[in-house]
N, CA, C and O atoms as a GROMACS GRO file, in nm:
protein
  460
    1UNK      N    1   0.085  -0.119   0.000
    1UNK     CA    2   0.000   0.000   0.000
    1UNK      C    3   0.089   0.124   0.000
    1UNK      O    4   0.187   0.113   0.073
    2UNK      N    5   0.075   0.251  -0.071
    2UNK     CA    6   0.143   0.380  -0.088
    2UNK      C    7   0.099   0.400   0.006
    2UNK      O    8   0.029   0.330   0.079
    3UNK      N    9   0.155   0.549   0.022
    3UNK     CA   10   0.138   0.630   0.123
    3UNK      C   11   0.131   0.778   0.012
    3UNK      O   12   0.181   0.780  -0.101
    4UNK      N   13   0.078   0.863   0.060
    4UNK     CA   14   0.036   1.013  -0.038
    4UNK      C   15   0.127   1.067   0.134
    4UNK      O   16   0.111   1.050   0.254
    5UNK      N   17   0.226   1.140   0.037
    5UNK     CA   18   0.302   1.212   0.108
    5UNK      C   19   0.297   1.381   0.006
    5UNK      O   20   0.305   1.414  -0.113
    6UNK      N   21   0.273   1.472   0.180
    6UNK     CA   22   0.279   1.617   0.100
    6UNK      C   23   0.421   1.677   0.172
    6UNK      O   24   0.475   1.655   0.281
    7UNK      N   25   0.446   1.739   0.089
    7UNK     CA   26   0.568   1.797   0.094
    7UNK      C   27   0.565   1.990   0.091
    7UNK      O   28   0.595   2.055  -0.009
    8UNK      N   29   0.530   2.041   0.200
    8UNK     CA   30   0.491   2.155   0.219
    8UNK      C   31   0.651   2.266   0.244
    8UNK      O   32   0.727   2.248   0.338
    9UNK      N   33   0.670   2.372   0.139
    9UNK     CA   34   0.798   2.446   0.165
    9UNK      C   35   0.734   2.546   0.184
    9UNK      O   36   0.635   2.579   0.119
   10UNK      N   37   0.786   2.608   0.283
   10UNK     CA   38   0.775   2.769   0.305
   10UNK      C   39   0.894   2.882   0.307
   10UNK      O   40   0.989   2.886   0.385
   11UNK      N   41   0.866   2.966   0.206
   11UNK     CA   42   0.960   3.075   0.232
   11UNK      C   43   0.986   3.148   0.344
   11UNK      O   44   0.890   3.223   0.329
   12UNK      N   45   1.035   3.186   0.440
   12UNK     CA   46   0.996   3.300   0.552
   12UNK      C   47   1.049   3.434   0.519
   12UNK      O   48   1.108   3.467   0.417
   13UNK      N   49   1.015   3.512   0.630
   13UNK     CA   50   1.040   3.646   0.602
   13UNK      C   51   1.152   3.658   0.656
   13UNK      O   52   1.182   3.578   0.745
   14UNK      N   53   1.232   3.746   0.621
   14UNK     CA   54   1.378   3.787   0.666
   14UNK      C   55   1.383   3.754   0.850
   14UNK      O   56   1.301   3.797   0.931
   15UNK      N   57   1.457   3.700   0.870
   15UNK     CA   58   1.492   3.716   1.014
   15UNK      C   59   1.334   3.661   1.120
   15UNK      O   60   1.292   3.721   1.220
   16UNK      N   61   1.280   3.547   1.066
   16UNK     CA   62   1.185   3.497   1.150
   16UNK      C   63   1.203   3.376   1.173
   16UNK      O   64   1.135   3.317   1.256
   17UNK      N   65   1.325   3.300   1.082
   17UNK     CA   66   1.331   3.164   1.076
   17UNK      C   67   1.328   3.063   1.268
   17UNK      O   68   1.286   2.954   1.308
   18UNK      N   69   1.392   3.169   1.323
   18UNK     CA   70   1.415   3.057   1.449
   18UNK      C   71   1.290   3.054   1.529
   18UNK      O   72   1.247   2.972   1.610
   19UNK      N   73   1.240   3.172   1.481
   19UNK     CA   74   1.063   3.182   1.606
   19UNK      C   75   0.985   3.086   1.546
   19UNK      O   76   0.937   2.994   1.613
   20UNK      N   77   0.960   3.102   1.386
   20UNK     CA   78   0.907   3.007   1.378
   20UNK      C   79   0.910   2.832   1.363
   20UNK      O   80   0.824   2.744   1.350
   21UNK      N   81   1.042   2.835   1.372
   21UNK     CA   82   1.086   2.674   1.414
   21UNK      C   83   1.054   2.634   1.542
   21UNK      O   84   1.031   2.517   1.571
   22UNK      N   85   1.051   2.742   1.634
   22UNK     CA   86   1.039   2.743   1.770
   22UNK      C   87   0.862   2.727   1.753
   22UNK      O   88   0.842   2.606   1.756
   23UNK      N   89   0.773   2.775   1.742
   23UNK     CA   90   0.671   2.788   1.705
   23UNK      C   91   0.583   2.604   1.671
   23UNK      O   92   0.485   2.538   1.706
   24UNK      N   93   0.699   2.597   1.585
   24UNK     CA   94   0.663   2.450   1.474
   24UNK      C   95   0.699   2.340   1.572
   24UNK      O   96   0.627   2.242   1.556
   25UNK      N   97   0.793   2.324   1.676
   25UNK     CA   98   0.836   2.255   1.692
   25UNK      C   99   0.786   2.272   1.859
   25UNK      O  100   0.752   2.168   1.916
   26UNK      N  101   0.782   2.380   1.923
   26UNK     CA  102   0.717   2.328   2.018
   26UNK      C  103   0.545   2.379   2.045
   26UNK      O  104   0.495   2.381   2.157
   27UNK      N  105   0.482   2.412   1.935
   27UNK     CA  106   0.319   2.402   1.991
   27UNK      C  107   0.239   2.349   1.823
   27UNK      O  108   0.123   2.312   1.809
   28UNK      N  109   0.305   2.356   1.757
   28UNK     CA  110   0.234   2.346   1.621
   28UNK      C  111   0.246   2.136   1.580
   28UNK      O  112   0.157   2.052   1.575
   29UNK      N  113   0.377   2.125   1.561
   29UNK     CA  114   0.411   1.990   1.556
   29UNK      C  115   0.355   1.883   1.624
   29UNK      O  116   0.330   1.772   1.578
   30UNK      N  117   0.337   1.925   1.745
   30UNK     CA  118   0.293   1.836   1.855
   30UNK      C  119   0.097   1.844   1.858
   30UNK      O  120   0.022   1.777   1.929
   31UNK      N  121   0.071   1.919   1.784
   31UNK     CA  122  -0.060   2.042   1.813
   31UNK      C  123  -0.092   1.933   1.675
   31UNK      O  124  -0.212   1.905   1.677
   32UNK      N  125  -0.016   1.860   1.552
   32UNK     CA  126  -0.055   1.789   1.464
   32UNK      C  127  -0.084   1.648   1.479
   32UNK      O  128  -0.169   1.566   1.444
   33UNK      N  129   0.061   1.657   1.572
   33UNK     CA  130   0.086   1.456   1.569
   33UNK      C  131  -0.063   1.404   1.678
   33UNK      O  132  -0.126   1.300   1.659
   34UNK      N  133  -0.093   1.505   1.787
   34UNK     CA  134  -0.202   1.478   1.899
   34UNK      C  135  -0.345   1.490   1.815
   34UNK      O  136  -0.456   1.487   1.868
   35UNK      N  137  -0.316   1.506   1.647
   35UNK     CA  138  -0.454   1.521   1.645
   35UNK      C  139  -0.469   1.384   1.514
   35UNK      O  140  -0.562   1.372   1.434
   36UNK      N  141  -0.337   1.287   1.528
   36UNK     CA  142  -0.340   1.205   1.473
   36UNK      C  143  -0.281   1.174   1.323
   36UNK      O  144  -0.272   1.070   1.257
   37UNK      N  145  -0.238   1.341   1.293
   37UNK     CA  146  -0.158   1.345   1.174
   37UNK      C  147  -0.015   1.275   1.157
   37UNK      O  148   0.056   1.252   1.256
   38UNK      N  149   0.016   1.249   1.053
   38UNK     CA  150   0.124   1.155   1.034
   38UNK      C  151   0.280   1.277   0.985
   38UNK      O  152   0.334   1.292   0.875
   39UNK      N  153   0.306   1.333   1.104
   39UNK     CA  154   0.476   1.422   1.046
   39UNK      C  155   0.578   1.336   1.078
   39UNK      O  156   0.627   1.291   1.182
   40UNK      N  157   0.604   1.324   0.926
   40UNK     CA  158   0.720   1.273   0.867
   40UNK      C  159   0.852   1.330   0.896
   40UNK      O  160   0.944   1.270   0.951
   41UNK      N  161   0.855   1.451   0.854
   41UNK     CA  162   0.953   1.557   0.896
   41UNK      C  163   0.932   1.742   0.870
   41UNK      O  164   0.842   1.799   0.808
   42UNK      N  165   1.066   1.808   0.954
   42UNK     CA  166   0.993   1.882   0.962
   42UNK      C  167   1.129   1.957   1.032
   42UNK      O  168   1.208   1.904   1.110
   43UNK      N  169   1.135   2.135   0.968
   43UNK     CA  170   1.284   2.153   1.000
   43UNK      C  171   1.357   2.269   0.910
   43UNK      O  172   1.292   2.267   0.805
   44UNK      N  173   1.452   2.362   0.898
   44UNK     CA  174   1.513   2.461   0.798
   44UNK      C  175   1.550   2.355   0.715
   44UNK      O  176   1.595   2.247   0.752
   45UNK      N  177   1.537   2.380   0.637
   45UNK     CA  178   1.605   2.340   0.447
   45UNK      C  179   1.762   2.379   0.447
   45UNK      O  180   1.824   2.477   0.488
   46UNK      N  181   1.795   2.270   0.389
   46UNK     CA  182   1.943   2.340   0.398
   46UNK      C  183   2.016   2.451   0.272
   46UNK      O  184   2.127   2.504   0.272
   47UNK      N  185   1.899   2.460   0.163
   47UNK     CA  186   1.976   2.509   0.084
   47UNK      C  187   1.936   2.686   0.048
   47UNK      O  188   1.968   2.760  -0.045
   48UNK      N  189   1.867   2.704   0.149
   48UNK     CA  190   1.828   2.856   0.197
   48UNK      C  191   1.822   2.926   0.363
   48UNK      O  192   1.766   2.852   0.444
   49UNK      N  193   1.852   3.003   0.396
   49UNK     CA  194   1.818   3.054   0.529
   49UNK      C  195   1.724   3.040   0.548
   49UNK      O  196   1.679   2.957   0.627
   50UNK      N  197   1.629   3.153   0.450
   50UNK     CA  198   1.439   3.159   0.492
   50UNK      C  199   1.365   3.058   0.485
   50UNK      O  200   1.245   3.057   0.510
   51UNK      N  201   1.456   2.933   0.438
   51UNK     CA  202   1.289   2.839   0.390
   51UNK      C  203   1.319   2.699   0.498
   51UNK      O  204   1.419   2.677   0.566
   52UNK      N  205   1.206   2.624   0.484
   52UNK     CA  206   1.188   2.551   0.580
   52UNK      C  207   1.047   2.457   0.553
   52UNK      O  208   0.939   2.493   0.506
   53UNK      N  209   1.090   2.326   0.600
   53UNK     CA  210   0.944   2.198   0.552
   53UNK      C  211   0.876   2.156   0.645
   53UNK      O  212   0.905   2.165   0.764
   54UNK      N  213   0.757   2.095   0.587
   54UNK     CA  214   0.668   2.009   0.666
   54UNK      C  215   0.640   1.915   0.589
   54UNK      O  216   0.578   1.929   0.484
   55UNK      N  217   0.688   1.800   0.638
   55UNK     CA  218   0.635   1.664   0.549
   55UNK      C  219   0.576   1.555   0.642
   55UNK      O  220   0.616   1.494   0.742
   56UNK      N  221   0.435   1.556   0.548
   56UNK     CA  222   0.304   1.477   0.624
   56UNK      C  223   0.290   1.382   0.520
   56UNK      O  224   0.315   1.398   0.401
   57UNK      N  225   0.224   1.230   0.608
   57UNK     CA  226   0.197   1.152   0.516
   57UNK      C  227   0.034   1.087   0.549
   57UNK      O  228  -0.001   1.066   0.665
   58UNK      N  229  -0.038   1.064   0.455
   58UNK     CA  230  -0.130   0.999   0.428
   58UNK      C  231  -0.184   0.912   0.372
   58UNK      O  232  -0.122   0.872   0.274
   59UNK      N  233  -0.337   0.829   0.409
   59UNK     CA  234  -0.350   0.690   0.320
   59UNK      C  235  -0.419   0.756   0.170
   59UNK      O  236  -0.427   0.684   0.070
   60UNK      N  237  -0.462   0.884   0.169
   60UNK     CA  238  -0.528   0.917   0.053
   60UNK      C  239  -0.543   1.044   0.051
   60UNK      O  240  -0.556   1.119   0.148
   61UNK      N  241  -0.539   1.078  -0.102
   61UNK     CA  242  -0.596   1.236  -0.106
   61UNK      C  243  -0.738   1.288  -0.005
   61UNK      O  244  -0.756   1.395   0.052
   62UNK      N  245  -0.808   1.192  -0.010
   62UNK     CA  246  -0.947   1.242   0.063
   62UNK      C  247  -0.902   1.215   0.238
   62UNK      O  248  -0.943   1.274   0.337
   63UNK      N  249  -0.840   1.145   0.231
   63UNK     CA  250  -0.792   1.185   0.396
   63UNK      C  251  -0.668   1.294   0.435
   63UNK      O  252  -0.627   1.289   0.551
   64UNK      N  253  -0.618   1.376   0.358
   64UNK     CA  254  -0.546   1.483   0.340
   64UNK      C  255  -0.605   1.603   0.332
   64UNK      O  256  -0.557   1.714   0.355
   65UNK      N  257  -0.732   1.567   0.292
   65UNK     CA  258  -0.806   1.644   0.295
   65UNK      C  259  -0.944   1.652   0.404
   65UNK      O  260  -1.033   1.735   0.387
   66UNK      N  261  -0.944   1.597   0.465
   66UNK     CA  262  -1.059   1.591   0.561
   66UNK      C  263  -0.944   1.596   0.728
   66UNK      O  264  -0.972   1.666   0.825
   67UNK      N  265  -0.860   1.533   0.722
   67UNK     CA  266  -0.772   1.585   0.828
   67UNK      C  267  -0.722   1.725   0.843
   67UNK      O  268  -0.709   1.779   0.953
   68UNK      N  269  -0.694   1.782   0.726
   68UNK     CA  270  -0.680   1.926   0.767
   68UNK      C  271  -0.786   1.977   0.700
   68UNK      O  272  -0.752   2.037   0.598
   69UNK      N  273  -0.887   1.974   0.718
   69UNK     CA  274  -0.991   2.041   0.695
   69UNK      C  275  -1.034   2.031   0.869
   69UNK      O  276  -1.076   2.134   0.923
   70UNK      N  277  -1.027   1.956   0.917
   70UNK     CA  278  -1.074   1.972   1.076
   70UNK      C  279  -0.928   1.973   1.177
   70UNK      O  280  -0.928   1.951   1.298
   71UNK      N  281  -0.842   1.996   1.116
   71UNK     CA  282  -0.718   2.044   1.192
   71UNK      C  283  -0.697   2.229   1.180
   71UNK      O  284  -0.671   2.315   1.264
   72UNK      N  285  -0.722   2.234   1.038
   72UNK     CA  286  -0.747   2.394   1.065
   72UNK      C  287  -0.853   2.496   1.085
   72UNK      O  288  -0.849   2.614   1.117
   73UNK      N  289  -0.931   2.428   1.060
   73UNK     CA  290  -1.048   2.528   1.110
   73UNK      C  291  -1.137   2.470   1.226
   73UNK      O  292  -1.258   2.464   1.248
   74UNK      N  293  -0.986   2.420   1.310
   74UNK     CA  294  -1.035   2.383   1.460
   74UNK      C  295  -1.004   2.558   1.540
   74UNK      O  296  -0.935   2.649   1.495
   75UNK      N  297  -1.084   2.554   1.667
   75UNK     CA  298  -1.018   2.678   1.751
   75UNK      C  299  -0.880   2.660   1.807
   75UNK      O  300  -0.797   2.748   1.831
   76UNK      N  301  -0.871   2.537   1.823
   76UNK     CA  302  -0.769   2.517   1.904
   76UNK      C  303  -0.617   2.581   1.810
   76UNK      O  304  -0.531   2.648   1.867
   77UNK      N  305  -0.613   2.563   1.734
   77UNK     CA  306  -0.549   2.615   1.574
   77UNK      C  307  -0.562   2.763   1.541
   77UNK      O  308  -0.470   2.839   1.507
   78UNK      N  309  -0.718   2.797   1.558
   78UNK     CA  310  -0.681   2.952   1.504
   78UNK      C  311  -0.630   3.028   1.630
   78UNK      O  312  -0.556   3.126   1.621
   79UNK      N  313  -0.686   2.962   1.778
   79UNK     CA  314  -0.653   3.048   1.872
   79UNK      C  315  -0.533   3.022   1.916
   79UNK      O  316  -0.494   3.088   2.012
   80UNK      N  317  -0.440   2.914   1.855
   80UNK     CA  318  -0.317   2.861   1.898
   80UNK      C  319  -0.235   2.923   1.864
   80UNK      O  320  -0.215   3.040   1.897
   81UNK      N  321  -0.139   2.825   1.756
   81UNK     CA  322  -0.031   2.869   1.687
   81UNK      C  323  -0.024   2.921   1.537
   81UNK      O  324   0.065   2.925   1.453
   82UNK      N  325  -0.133   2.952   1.540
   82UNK     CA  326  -0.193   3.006   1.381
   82UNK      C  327  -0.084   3.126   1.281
   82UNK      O  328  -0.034   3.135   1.169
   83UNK      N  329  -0.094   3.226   1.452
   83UNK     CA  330  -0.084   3.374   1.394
   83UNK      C  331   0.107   3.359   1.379
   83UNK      O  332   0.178   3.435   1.313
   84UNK      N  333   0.147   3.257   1.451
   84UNK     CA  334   0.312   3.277   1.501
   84UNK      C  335   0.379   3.204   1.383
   84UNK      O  336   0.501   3.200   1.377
   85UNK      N  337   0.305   3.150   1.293
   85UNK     CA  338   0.325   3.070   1.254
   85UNK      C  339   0.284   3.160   1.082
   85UNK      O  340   0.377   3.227   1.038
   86UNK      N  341   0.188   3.158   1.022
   86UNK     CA  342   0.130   3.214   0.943
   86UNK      C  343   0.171   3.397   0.893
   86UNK      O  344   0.158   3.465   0.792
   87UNK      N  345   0.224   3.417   1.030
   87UNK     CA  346   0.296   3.586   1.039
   87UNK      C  347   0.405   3.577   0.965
   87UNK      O  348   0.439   3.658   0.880
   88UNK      N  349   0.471   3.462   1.001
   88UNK     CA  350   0.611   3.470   0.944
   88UNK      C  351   0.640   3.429   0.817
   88UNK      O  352   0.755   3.456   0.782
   89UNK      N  353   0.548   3.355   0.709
   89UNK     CA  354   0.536   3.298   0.632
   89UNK      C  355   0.512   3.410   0.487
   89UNK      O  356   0.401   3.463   0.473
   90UNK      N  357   0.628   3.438   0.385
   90UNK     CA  358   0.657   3.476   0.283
   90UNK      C  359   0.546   3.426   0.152
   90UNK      O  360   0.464   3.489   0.086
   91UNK      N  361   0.590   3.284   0.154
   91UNK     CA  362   0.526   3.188   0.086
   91UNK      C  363   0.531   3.085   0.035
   91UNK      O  364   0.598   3.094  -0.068
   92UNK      N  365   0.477   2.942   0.061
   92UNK     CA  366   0.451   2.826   0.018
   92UNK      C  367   0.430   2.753  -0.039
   92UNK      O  368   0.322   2.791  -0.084
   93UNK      N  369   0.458   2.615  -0.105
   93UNK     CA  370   0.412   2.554  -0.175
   93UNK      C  371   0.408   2.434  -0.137
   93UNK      O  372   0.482   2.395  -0.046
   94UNK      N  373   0.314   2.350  -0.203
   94UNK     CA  374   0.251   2.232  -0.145
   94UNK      C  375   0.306   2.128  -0.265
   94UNK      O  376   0.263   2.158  -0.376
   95UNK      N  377   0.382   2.027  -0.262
   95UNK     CA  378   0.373   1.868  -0.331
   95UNK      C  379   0.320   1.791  -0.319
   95UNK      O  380   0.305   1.782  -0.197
   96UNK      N  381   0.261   1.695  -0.375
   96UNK     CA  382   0.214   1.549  -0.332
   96UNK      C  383   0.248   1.458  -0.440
   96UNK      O  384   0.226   1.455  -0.562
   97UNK      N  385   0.312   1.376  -0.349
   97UNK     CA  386   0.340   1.228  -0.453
   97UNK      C  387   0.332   1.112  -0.371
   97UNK      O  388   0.306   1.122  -0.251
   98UNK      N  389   0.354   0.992  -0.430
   98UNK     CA  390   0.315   0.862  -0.344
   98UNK      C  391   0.406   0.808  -0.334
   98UNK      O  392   0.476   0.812  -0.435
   99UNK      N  393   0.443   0.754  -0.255
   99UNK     CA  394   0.560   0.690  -0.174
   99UNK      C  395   0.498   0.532  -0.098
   99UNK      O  396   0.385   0.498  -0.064
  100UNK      N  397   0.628   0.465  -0.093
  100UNK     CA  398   0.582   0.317   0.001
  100UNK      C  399   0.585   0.335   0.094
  100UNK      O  400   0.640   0.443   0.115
  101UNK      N  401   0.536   0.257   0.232
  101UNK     CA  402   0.547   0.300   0.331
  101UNK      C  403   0.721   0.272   0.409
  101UNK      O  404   0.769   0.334   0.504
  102UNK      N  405   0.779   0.172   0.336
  102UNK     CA  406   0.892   0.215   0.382
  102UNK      C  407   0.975   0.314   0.325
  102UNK      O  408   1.065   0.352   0.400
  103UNK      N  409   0.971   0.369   0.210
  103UNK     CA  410   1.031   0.498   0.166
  103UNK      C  411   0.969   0.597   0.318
  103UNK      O  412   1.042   0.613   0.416
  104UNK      N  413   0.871   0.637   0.314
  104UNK     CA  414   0.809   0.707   0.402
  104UNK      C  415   0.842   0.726   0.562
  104UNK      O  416   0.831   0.821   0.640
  105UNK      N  417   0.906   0.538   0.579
  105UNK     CA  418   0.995   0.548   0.715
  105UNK      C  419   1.110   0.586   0.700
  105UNK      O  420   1.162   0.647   0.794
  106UNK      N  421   1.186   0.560   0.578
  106UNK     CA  422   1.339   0.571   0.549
  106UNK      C  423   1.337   0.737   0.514
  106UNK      O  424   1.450   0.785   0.510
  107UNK      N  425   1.222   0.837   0.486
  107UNK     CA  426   1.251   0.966   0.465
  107UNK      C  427   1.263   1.012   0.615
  107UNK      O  428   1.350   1.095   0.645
  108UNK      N  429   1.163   0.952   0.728
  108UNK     CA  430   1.137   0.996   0.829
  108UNK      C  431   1.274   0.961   0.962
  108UNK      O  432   1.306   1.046   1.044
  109UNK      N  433   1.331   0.832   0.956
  109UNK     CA  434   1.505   0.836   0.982
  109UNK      C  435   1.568   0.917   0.931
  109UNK      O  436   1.654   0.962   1.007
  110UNK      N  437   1.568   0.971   0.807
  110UNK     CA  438   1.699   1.063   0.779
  110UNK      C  439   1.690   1.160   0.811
  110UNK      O  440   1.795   1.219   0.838
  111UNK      N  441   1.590   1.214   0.822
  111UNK     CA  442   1.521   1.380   0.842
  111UNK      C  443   1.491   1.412   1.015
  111UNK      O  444   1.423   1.513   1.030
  112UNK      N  445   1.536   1.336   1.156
  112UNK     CA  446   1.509   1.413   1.206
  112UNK      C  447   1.553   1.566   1.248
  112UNK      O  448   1.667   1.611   1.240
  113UNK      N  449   1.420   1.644   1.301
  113UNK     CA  450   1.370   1.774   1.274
  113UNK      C  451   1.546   1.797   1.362
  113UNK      O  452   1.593   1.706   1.430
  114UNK      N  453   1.620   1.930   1.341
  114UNK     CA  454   1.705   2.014   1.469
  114UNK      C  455   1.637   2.081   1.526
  114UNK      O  456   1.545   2.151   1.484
  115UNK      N  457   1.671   2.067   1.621
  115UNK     CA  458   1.606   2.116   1.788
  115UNK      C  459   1.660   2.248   1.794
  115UNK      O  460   1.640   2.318   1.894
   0.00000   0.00000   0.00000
């Protein structure tokens, strides 16, 4: 069975990169995995200062879509880590491709997030 893995990059704005890692990593990340989402990885990019990933995996487009459809337009989300997170953000882009599930473990060993 695949796995639908998204591959989310964000640009940031000059000089926000560590708040919002700080942000991602201690209320946002955890604020995903508790709501049952699958982060793969997650962390600065190495081949820019400003930019930085989130890689989530799923059993299907329609569950990629119904998980964050009630992950973000939960309160707990807009009143959370929304603004700390979303403030700092230049701009994004979203991938999706399918992967096995052990590709999906073997991306998730190589990639853990720096603290």
């Amino acid at each position: 069975m695949k796995c639908l893995l998204e591959i989310r990059t964000y640009r940031l704005k000059p000089g926000t990169l560590d708040d919002f890692h700080r942000a991602m990593h201690e209320r946002a990340v955890p604020m995903l995995r508790g709501k049952g989402m699958d982060v793969v990885s997650y962390g600065r990019s190495d081949h820019e200062e400003e930019s930085y990933h989130l890689v989530r995996a799923y059993a299907s487009r329609e569950a990629l879509e119904a998980e964050q459809a009630a992950f973000y337009g939960s309160t707990e989300w807009r009143e959370g880590p929304r603004s700390a997170l979303v403030d700092r953000i230049e701009t994004y882009l979203n991938t999706l491709l399918w992967l096995s599930p052990e590709g999906v473990d073997s991306l998730r060993a190589l990639n853990e997030p720096a603290r």
